[in-house]
C-alpha positions as CSV (number, residue, x, y, z in Angstrom):
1,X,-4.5,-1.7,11.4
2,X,-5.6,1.6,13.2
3,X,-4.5,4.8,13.5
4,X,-5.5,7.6,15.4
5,X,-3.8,11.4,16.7
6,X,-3.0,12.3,20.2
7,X,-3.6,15.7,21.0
8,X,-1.1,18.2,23.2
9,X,-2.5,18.9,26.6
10,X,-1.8,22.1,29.2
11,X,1.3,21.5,30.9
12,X,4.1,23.4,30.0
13,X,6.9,21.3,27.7
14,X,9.5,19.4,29.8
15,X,13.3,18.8,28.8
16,X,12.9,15.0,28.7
17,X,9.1,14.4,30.0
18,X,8.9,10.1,30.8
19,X,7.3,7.5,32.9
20,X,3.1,8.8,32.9
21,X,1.5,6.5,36.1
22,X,-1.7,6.6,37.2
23,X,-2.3,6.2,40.3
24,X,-6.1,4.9,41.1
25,X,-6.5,5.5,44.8
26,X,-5.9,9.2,44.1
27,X,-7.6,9.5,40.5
28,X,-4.0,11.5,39.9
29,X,-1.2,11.1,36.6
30,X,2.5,10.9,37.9
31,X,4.9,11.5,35.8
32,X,8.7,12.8,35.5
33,X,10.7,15.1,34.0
34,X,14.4,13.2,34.1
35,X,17.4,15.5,33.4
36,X,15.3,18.4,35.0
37,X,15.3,16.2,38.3
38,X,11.0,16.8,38.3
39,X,8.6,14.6,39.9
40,X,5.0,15.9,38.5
41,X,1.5,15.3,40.5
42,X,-1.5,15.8,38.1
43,X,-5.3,15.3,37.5
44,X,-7.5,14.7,34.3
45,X,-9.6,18.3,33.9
46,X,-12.3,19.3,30.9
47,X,-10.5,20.1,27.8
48,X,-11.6,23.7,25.8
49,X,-12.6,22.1,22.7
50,X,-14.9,19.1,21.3
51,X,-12.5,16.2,21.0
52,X,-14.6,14.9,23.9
53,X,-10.7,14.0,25.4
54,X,-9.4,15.4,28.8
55,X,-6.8,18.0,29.4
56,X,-3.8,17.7,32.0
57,X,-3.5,19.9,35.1
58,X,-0.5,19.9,37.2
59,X,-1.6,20.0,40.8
60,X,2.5,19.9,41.9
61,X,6.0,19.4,41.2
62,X,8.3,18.1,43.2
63,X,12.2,18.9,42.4
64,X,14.7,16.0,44.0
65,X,18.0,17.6,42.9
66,X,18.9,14.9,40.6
67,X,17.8,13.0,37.3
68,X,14.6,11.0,38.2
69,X,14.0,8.4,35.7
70,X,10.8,6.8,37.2
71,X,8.5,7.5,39.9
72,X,5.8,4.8,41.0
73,X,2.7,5.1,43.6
74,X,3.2,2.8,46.5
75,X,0.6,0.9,48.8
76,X,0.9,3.1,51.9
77,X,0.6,6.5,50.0
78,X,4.1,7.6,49.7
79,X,6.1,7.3,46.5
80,X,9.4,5.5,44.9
81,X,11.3,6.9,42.9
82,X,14.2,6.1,40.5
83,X,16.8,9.0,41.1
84,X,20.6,9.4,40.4
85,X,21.9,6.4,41.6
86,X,19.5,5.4,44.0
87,X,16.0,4.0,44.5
88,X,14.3,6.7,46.8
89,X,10.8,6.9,49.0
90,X,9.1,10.0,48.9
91,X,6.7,11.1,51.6
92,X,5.1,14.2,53.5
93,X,8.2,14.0,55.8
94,X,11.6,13.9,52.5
95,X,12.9,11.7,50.9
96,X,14.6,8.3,52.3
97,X,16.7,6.2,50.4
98,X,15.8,2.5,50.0
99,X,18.7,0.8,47.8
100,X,22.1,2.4,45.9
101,X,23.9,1.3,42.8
102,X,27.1,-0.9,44.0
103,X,30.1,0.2,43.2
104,X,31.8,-0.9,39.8
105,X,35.8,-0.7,39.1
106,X,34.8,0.5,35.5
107,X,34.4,4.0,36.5
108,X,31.6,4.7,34.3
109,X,28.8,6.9,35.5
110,X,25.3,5.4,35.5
111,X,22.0,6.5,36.2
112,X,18.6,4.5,36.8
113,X,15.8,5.0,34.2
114,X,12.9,3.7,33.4
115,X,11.0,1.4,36.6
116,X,8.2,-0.2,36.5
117,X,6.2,-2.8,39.1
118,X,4.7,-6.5,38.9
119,X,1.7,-8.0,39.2
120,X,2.7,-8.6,43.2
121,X,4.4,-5.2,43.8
122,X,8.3,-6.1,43.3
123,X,10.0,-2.9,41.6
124,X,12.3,-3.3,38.9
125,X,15.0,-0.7,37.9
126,X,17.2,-0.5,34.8
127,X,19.9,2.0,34.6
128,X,22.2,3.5,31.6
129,X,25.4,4.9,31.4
130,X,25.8,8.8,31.1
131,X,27.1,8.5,28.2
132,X,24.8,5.5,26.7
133,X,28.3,2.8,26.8
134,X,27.2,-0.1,25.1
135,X,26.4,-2.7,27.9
136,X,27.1,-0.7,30.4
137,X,23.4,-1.1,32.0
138,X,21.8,-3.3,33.9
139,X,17.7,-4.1,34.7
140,X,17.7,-5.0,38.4
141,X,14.8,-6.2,41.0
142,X,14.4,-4.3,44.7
143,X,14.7,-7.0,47.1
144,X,14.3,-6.7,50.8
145,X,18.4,-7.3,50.6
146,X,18.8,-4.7,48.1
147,X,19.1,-4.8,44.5
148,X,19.4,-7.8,42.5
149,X,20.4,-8.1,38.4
150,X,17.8,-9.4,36.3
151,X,19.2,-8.7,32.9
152,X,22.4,-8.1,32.2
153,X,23.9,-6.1,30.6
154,X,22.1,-3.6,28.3
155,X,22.6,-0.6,27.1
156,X,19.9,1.9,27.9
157,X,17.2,0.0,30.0
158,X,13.9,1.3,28.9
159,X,10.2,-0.2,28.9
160,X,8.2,-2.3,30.9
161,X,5.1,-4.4,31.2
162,X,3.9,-7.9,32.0
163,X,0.9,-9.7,30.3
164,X,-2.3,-9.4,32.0
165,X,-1.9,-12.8,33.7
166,X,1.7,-12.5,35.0
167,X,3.0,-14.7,33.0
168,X,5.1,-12.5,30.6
169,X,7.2,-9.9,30.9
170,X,8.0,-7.3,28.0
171,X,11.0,-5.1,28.1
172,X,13.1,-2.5,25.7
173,X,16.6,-2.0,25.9
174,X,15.9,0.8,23.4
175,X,19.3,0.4,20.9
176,X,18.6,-3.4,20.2
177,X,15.4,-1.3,18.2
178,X,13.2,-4.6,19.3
179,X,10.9,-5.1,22.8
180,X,11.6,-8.5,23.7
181,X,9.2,-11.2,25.8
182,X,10.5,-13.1,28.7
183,X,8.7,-15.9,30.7
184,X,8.0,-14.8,33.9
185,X,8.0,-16.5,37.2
186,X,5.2,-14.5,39.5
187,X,6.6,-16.4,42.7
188,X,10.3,-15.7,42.6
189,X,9.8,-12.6,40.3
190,X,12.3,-14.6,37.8
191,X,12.3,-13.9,34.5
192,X,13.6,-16.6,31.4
193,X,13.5,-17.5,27.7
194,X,14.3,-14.3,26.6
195,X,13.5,-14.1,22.8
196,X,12.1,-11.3,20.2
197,X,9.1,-10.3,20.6
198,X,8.8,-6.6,17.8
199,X,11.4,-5.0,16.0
200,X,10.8,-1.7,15.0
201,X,11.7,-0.5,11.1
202,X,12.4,3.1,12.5
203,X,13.1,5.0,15.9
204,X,14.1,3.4,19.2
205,X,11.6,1.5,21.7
206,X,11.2,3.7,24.6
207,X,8.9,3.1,27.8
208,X,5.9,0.8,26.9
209,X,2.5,-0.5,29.0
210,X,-0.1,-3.4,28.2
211,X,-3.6,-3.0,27.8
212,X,-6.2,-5.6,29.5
213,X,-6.5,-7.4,27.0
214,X,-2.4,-8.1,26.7
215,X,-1.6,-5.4,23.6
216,X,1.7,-4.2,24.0
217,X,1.8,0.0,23.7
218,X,5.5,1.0,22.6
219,X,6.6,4.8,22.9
220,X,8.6,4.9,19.5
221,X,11.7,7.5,19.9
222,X,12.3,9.3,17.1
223,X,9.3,8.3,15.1
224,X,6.6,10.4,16.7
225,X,4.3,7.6,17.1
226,X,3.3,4.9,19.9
227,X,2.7,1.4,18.0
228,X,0.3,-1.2,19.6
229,X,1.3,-5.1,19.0
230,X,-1.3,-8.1,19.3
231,X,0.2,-10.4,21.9
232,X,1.4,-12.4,18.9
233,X,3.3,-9.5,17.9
234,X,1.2,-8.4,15.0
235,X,0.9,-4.4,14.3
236,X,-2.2,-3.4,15.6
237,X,-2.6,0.3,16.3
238,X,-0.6,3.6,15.6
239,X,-0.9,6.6,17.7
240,X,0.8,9.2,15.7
241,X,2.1,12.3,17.6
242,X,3.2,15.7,16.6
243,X,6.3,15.5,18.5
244,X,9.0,13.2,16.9
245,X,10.4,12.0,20.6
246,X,8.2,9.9,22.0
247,X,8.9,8.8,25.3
248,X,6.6,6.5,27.0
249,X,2.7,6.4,27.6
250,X,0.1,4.9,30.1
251,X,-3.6,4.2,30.3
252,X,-5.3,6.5,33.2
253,X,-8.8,7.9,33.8
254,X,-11.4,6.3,35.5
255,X,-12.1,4.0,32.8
256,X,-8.6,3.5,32.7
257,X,-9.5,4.2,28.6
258,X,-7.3,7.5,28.0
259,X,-3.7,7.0,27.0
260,X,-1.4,9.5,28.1
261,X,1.8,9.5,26.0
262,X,5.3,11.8,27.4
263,X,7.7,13.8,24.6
264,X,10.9,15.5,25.4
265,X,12.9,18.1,23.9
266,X,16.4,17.0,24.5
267,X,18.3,15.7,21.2
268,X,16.5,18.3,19.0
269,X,18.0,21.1,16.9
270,X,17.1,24.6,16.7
271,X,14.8,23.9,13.5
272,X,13.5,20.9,14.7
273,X,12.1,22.4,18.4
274,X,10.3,25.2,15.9
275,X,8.8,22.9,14.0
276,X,7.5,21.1,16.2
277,X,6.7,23.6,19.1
278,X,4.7,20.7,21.6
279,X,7.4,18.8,21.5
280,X,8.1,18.3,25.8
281,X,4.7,18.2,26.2
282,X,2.1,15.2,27.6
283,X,-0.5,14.3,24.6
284,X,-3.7,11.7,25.1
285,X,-6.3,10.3,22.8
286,X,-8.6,7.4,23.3
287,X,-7.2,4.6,21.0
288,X,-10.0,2.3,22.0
289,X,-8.0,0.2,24.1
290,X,-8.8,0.0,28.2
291,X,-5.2,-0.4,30.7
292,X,-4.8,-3.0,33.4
293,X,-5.3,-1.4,36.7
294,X,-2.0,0.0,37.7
295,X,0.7,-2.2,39.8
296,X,1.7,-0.4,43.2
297,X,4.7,-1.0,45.1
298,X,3.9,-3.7,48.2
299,X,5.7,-1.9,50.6
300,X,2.7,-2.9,53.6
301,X,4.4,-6.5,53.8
302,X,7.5,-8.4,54.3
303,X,7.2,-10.9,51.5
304,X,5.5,-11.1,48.4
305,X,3.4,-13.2,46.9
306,X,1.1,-13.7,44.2
């Protein structure tokens, strides 16, 4: 097993900083800053020392007036994001939105999280209650009808990735403190046999991404650490990070070989946000690993396929 140190980069700490994207077309990082409603645009830049990794420049920030718990690069240039209760494109002319939450007679407040795309460009969504309410969330797929429950219900949908082939989709729903594996279906974007795939022995999976070669990458909250599992499951890698809540991470660069890994500041006391002062901020290192290139949104056609 291998472990290695990510190291704190420029941009300024963010309340709860989540979801690192890269986007390849651009050679930019995306990322978001949720309950400070932040969308962040950024490039890789030299870094001031000799740890031969890059630093993180912020080249905008967008502000959409509500939590954003995802955003994601899509085929024609614009962007979707996961804010509030609704699924949103993001262009040069505002902001449109593409799909809402339906209505529930439970009265409980939800929000979308963490979002990710599939090999073919289908979105899903998972959402959470305000309040974290056991099962009160559900992961969900953007159809051309609207939205469509995957899983359900969780708690707090959090990470995910599928296998480098397609064929197998991981996801967190971050209190079960395991990422579990599903069979996937590339043509109907259906996913089955859900089962176990790592439990964690301390902190809370978080978001997650798989490397080429099918490694699973898991943002550990609350342990200050992203752990990398074999595709059998098997501990391979620990990133440790000197910032206890680790939120997700993502492979970027044009070697696709630097991970970037988000931290937030929300949930820490007084003491804790002295002791660790980087906490909020983006970290990389170069574990060794190399990312799949990055899934867009197909928003150019009318029907997906793989």
């Amino acid at each position: 097993m291998h472990r290695t140190t990510a190291l704190p980069c420029a941009p300024a700490p963010g309340r709860l900083s989540e979801g690192p994207v890269w986007d390849h077309r651009s050679q930019e990082l995306l990322w978001v800053d949720i309950t400070a409603g932040l969308v962040h645009r950024g490039v890789l830049t030299r870094r001031g020392d000799d740890s031969g990794l890059p630093d993180i420049a912020v080249r905008e920030s967008l502000d959409l007036g509500v939590t954003v718990g995802a955003v994601l690069p899509a085929w024609s240039g614009a962007l979707l994001a996961a804010a509030g209760t609704s699924i949103l494109g993001v262009g040069p002319e505002g902001t449109a939105t593409i799909a809402s939450l339906p209505e529930r007679a439970d009265h409980i407040r939800r929000r979308f999280n963490d979002a990710a795309c599939d090999p073919v460009g289908r979105l899903f969504a998972g959402t959470m209650a305000l309040g974290a309410d056991p099962g009160a969330g559900t992961l969900y797929r953007l159809d051309r009808t609207g939205l469509t429950p995957v899983v359900d219900p969780v708690t707090i949908s959090n990470g995910l990735g599928w296998s480098p082939d397609g064929r197998l989709l991981y996801y967190a729903d971050s209190p079960t403190r395991q990422v579990d594996v599903f069979d996937y279906d590339l043509v109907t974007g259906t996913p089955s046999n859900r089962r176990p795939f790592a439990r964690l022995d301390r902190g809370l999976p978080d978001g997650l991404t798989v490397d080429a070669r099918g490694n699973v990458w898991v943002a550990v909250w609350g342990a200050g650490e992203v752990r990398a599992f074999t595709p059998d499951g098997a501990l391979l890698t620990v990133v440790e990070v000197p910032a206890s809540h680790v939120s997700s991470c993502a492979f970027a660069g044009p070697g696709l070989d630097v991970l970037v890994i988000t931290t937030a500041r929300e949930e820490l006391s007084p003491d804790r946000l002295r002791a660790q002062p980087d906490a909020g901020r983006l970290f990389v290192c170069r574990p060794g690993a190399v990312g799949q290139s990055p899934h867009l949104y197909e928003d150019l056609t009318t029907e997906h396929t793989p």
